[in-house]
C-alpha positions as CSV (number, residue, x, y, z in Angstrom):
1,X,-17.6,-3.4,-17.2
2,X,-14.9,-5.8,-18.3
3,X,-11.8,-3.7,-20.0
4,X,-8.7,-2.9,-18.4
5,X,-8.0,-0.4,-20.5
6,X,-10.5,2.8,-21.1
7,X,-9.5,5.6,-23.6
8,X,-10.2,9.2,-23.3
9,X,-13.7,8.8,-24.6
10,X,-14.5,6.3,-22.6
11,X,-13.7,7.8,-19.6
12,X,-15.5,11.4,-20.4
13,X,-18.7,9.0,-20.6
14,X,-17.9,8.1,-17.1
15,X,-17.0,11.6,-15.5
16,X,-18.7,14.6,-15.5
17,X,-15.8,16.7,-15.9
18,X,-14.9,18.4,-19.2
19,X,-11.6,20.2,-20.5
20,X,-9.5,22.1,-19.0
21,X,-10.6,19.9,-15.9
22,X,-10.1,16.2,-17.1
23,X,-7.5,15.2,-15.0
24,X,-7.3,11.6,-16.1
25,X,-6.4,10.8,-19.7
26,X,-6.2,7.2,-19.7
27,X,-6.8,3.6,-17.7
28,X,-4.8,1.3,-18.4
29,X,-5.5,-1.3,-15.2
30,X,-8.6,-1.6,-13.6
31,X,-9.1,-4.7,-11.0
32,X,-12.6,-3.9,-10.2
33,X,-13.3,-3.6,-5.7
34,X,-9.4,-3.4,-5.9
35,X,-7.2,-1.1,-7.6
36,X,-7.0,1.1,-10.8
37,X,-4.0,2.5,-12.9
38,X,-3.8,5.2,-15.5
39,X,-2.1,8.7,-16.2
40,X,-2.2,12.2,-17.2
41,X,0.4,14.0,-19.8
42,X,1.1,17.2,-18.2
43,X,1.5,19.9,-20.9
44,X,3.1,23.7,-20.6
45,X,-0.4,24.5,-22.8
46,X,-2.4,23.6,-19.0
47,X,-4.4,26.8,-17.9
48,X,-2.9,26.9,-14.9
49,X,0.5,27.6,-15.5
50,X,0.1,30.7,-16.5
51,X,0.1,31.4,-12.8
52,X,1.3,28.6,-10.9
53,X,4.2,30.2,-10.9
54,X,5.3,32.2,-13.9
55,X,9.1,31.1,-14.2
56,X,8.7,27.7,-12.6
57,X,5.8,26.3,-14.2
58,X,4.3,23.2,-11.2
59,X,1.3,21.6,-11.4
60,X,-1.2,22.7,-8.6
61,X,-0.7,19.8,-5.4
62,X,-4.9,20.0,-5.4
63,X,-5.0,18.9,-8.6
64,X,-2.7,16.3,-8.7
65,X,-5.2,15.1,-5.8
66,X,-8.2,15.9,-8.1
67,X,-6.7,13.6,-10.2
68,X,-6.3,10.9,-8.0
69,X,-10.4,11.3,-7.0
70,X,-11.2,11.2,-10.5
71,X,-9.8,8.5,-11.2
72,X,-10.7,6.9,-8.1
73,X,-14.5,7.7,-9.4
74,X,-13.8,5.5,-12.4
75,X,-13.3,2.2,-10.2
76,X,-16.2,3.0,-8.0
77,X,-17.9,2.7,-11.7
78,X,-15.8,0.1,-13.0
79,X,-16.7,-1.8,-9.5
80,X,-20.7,-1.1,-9.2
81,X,-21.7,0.9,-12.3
82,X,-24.0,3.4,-11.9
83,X,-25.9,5.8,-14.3
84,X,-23.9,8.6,-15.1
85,X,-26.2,10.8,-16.3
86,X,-28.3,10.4,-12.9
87,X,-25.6,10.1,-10.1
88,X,-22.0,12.2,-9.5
89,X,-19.4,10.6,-7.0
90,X,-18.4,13.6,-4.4
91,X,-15.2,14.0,-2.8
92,X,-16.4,14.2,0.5
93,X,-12.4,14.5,2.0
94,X,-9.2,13.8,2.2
95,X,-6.6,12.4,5.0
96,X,-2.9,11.9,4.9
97,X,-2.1,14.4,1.9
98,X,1.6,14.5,1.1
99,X,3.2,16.1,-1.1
100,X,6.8,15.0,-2.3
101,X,7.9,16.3,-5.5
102,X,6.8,19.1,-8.0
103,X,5.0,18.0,-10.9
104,X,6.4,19.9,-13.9
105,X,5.3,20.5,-17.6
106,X,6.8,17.1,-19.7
107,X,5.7,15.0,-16.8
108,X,3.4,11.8,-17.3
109,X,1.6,11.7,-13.9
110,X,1.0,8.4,-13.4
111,X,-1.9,7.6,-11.3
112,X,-2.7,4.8,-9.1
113,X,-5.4,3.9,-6.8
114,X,-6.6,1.3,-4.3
115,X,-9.7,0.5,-2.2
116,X,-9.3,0.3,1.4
117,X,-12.8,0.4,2.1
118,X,-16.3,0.6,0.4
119,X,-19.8,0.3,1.8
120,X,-22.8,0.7,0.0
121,X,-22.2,3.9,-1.5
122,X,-19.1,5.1,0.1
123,X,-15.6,4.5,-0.8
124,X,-12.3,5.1,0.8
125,X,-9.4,5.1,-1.0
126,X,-5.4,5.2,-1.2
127,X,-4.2,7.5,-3.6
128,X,-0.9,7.3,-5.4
129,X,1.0,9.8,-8.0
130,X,4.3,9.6,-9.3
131,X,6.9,10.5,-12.4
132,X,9.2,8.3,-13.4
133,X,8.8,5.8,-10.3
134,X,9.3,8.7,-8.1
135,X,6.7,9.2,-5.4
136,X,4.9,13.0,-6.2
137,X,1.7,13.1,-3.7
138,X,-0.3,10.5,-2.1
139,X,-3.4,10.6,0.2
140,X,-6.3,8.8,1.5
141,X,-9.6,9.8,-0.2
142,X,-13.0,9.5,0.7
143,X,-16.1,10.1,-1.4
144,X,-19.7,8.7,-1.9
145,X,-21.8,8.1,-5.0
146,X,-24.7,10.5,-4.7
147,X,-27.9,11.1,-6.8
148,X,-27.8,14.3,-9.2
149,X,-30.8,15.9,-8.0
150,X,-30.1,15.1,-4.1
């Protein structure tokens, strides 16, 4: 995989999530083993504002770190590709969640992620989302690259 930049179909090639719960909407740095870059548009039309919280619409902090998994599944496939249609990365956890400002409807979450670690099929990540240059969640993820039918 050689682009830097991977548009919405691209990426629902890559991960097995569908709408509503696409949390990545497009890539626009990948440094393969290193570090990836992309957002999400955060719209008032997202299913879960109808309850999170009526009059102050804010985007769930789980999936703002949902987001930051998936698109810290997209390196581990940008890094060592895998068949999609045969293996899922898991979240298997996450350490050092913070959470430092709402994100609201009319935010672009911008999403950035780095490897700290990876061996063979595991990867540990650090996990990055902001607005506007200002610092919404971060975390340290950990997930592995699993066969479908295991």
């Amino acid at each position: 995989m050689t682009a830097t930049t991977l548009e919405i179909d691209r990426i629902l090639q890559i991960l097995p999530h569908r709408v509503p719960f696409v949390l990545v909407e497009r890539v626009t740095d990948i440094t393969p083993f290193e570090r990836i870059v992309g957002h999400k548009s955060v719209s008032i039309n997202e299913p879960w504002f109808q309850g999170h919280f009526p009059g102050r619409a804010i985007m769930p902090g789980v999936l703002i770190l949902e987001a930051l998994a998936q698109i810290g599944g997209i390196l581990a496939y940008a890094s060592e590709p895998f068949d999609a249609q045969r293996s899922l990365m898991y979240f298997l956890g996450i350490d050092k969640a913070k959470f430092r400002r709402p994100v609201i409807p009319g935010d672009r979450l911008d999403l950035e992620v780095t490897v700290l670690h990876h061996r063979t099929n595991v990867w540990k990540f650090k996990g990055e989302a902001s607005v506007d240059g200002t610092l919404c969640a971060q975390g340290e993820l950990l997930a592995s690259v699993i066969d479908r039918d295991g």
